[in-house]
C-alpha positions as semicolon CSV with decimal commas, in nm:
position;residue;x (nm);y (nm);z (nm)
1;X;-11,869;5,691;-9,173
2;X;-12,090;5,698;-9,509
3;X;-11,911;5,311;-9,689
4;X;-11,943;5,557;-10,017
5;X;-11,690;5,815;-9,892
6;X;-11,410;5,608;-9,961
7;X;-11,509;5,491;-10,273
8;X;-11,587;5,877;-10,372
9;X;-11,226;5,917;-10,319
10;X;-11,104;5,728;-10,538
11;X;-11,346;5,796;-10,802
12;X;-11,201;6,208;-10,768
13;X;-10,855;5,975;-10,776
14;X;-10,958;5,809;-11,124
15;X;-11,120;5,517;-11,090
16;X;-11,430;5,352;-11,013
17;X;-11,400;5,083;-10,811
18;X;-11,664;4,805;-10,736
19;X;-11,640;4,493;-10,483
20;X;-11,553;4,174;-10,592
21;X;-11,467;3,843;-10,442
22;X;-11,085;3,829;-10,450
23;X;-10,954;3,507;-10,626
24;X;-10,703;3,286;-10,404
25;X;-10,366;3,243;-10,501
26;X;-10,038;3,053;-10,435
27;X;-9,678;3,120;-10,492
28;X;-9,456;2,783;-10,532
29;X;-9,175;2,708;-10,322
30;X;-8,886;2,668;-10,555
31;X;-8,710;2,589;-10,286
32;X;-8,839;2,268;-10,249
33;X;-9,035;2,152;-10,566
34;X;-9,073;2,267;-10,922
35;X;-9,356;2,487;-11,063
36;X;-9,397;2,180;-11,300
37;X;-9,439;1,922;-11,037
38;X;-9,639;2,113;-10,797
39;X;-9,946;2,164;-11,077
40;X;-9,929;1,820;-11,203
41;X;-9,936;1,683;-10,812
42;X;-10,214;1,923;-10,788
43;X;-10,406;1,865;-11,067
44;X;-10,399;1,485;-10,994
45;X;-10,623;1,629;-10,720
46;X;-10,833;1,811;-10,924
47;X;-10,716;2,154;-10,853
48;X;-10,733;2,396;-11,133
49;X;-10,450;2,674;-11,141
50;X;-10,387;2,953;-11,381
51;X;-10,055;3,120;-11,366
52;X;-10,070;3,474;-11,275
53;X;-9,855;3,682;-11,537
54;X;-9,765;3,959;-11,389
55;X;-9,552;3,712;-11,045
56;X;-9,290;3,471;-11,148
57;X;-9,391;3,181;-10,911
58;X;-9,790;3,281;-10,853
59;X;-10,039;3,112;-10,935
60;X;-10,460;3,132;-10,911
61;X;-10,622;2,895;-10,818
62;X;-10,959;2,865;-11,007
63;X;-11,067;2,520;-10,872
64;X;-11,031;2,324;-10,610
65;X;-11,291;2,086;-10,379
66;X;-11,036;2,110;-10,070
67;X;-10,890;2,362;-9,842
68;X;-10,526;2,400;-9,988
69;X;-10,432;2,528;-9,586
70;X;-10,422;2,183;-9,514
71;X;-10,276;1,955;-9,827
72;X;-9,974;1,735;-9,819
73;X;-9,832;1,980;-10,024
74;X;-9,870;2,275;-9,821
75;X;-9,808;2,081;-9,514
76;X;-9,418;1,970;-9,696
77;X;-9,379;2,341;-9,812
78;X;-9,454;2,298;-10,157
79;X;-9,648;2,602;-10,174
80;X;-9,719;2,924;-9,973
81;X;-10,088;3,095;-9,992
82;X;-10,000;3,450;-10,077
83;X;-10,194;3,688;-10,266
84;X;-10,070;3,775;-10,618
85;X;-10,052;4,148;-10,586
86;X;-9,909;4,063;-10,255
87;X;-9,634;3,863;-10,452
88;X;-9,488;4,174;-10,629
89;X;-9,289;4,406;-10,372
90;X;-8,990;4,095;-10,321
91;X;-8,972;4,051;-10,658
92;X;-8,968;4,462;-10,755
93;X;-8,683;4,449;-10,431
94;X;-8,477;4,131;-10,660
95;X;-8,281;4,033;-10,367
96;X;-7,946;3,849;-10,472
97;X;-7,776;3,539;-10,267
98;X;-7,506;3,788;-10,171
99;X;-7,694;4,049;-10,036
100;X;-7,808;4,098;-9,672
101;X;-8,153;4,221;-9,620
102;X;-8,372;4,347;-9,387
103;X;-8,767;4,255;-9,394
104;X;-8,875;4,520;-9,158
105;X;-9,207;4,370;-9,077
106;X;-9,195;4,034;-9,133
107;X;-9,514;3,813;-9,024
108;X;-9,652;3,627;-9,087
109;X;-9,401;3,518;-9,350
110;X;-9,516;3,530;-9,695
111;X;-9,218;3,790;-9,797
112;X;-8,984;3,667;-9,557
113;X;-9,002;3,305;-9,736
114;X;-9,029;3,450;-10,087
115;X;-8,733;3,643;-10,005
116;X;-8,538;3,320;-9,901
117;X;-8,664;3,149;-10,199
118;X;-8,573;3,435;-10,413
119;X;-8,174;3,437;-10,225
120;X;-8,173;3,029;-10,285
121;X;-8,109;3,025;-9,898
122;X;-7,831;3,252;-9,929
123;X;-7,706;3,591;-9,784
124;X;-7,859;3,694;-9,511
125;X;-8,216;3,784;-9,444
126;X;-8,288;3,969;-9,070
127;X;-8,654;4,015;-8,999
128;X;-8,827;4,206;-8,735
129;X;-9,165;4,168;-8,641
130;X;-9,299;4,381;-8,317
131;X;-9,566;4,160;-8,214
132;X;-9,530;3,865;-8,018
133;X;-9,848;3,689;-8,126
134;X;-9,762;3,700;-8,481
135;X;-9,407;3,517;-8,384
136;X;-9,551;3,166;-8,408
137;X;-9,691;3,228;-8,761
138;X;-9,349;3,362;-8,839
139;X;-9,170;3,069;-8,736
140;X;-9,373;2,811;-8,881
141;X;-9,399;2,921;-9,198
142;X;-9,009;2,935;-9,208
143;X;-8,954;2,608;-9,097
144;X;-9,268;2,491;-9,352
145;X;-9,127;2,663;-9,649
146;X;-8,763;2,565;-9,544
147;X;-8,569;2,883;-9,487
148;X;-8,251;2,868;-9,326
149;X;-8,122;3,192;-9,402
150;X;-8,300;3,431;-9,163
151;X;-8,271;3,571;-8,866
152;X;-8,583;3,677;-8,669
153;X;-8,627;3,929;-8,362
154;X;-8,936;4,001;-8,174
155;X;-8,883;4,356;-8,121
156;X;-8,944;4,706;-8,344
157;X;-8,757;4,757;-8,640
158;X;-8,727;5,139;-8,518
159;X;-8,457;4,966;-8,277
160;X;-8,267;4,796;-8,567
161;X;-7,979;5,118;-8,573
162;X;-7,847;4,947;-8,263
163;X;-7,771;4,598;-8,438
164;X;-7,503;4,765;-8,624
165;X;-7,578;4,630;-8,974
166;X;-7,617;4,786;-9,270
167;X;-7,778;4,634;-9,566
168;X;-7,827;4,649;-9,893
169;X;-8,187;4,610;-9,941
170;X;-8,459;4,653;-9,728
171;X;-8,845;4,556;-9,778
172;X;-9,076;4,779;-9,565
173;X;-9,410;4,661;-9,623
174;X;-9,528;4,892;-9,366
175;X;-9,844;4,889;-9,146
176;X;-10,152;4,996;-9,284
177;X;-10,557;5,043;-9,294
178;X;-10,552;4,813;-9,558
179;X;-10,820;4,749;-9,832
180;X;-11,242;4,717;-9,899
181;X;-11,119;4,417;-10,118
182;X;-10,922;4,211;-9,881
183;X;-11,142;4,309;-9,606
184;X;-11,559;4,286;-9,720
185;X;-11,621;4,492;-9,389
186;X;-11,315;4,756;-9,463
187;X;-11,625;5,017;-9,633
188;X;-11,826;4,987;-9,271
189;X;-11,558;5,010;-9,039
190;X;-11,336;5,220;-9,164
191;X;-11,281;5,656;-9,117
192;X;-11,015;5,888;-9,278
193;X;-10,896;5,899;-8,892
194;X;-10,789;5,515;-8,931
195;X;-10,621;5,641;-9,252
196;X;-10,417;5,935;-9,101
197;X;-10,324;5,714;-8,768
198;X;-10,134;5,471;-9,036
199;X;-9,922;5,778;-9,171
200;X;-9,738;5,856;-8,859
201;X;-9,614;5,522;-8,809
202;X;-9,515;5,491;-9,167
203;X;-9,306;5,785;-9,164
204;X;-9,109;5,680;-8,843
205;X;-9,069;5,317;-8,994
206;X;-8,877;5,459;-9,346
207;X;-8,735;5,654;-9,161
208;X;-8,550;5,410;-8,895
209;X;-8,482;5,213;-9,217
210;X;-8,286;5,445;-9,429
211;X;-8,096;5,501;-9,164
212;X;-7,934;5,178;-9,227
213;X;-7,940;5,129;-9,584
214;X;-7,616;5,122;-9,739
215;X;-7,555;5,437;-9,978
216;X;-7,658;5,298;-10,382
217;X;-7,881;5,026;-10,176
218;X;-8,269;4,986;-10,241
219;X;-8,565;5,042;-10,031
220;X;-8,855;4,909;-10,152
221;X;-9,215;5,073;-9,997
222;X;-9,527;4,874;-10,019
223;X;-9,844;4,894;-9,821
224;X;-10,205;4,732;-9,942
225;X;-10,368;5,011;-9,870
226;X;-10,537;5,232;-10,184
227;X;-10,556;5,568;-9,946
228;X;-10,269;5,853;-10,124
229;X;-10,185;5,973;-9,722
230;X;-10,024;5,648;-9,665
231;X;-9,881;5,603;-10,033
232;X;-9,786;5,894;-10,259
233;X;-9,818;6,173;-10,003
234;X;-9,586;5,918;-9,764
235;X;-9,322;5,915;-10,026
236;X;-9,321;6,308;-10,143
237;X;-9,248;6,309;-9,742
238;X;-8,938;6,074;-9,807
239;X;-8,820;6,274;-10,136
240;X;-8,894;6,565;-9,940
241;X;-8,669;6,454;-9,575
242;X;-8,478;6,185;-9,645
243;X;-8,194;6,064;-9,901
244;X;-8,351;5,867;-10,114
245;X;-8,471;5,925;-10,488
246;X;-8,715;5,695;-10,674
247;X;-8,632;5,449;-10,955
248;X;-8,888;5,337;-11,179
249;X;-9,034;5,012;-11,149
250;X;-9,032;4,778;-11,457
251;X;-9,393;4,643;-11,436
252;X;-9,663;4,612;-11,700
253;X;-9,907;4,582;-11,459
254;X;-10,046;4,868;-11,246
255;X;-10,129;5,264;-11,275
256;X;-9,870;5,522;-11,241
257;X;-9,854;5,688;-10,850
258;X;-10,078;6,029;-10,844
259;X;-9,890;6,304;-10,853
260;X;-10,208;6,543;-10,775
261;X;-10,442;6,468;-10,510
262;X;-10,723;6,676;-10,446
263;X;-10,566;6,944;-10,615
264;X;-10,206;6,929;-10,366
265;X;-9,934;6,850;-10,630
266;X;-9,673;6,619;-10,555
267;X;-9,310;6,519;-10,656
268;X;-9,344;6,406;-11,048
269;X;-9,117;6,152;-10,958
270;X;-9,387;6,008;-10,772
271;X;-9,527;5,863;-11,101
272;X;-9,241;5,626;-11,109
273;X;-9,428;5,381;-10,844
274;X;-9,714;5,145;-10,915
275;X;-10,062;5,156;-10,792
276;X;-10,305;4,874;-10,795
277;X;-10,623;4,957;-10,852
278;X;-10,851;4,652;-10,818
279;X;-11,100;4,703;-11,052
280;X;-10,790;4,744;-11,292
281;X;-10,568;4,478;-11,191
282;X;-10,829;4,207;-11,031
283;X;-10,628;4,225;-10,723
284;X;-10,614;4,377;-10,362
285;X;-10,542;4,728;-10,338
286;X;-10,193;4,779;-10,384
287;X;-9,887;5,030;-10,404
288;X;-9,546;4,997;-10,463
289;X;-9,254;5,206;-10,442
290;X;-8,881;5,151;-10,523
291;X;-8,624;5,423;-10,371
292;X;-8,217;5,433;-10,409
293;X;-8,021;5,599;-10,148
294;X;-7,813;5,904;-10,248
């Protein structure tokens, strides 16, 4: 496929978007060290970081001679290397220390430890993660970061009905094509077939987990993918099928969701979630939603 067809797309979306080279980022462990510490121990090594305004516990890093995948720090859990847009669902989901919660597709880890960190190792946290290669990452980062409150299973989350739990809040950061700015190759690789093969998936995924979210409890929707059929059109689906109504997410970052695409109008409601677009927000492509069940 033509690498300008996507990018025509989302220029007819509203905005022109340009590669970049994405800047690397952290999120501290509060669970182990301070954000205070971990910057001076780090700038004692001549890293530079900037803190990222828009994520509580992110930081860039704009310097560094060193591979901060293997530090001392990283190595003792000081720090996990998460993308800052990346960052944003968990903290949009604001899980408590009482509440039990479901991270639908957990590895390798980065939401399933900011979750914990987030819950002060409290509650309960049950992940699921279908693959059984990504299970080592999964584990190790928990153990790294020093999680204790999580359960893991190595099977679908489509099969999580049978558990018999019910929770009250669930992070689906669902499967997707992903994005040209995480991926330099995405433009070359990628067709709108990819795209559409994602939406099924998605669909069935919300789906299984509304099923057993508590009534009043929140869903939060994320994918890093910039393509409306797997974002916006997904949730007019969800408004359309299942119980659940969106709530507004307090961010100052981020576009509204489009509510017309290519001329099909969708839900208004749908304006309530967040879009990253990276030539607006420096990030990856992005999009956030945050549903309640009726």
């Amino acid at each position: 496929m033509d690498q300008n067809f996507f990018l025509k797309r989302y220029e007819q979306l509203g905005s022109k978007e340009t590669f970049f080279a994405l800047k690397q980022s952290l999120r501290v462990n509060t669970l182990k060290i301070t954000q205070k510490e971990l910057v001076t121990r780090l700038n004692r090594k001549g890293v530079v970081l900037e803190k990222i305004p828009f994520a509580t516990n992110g930081y860039w890093i704009s310097k560094t001679h060193f591979s901060l995948g293997a530090s001392v720090e990283y190595l003792l859990g000081h720090y996990y290397l998460q993308e800052a847009a990346a960052q944003i669902p968990v903290e949009v989901l604001n899980p408590k220390p009482e509440d039990t919660v479901l991270d639908a597709c957990a590895s390798p880890g980065g939401k399933t430890t900011q979750l914990a960190q987030l819950m002060e190792n409290k509650g309960l946290i049950v992940s699921f993660e279908k693959n059984n290669l990504r299970i080592p990452a999964l584990k190790s980062h928990l153990e790294r970061i020093g999680v204790s409150n999580v359960i893991a299973y190595n099977t679908d989350v489509v099969k999580v009905r049978t558990f018999g739990i019910a929770f009250d809040k669930i992070l689906l950061d669902a499967p997707c094509s992903g994005n040209f700015i995480a991926d330099p190759d995405w433009l070359q690789k990628k067709n709108i077939e990819d795209v559409e093969k994602c939406t099924g998936i998605q669909k069935i995924l919300l789906d299984a987990c509304t099923k057993v979210l508590k009534t009043n409890g929140i869903l939060v929707y994320s994918t890093c993918s910039l393509e409306p059929e797997e974002n916006e059109m997904i949730i007019d689906w969800a408004l359309e099928n299942l119980p659940l109504k969106l709530e507004k997410i307090d961010l100052k970052i981020g576009s509204l969701g489009l509510t017309n695409i290519f001329g099909k109008k969708l839900n208004k409601e749908i304006e309530k979630c967040k879009r990253f677009w990276p030539s607006k927000t420096k990030t990856q492509g992005f999009f956030i939603a945050k549903m309640v069940k009726k």
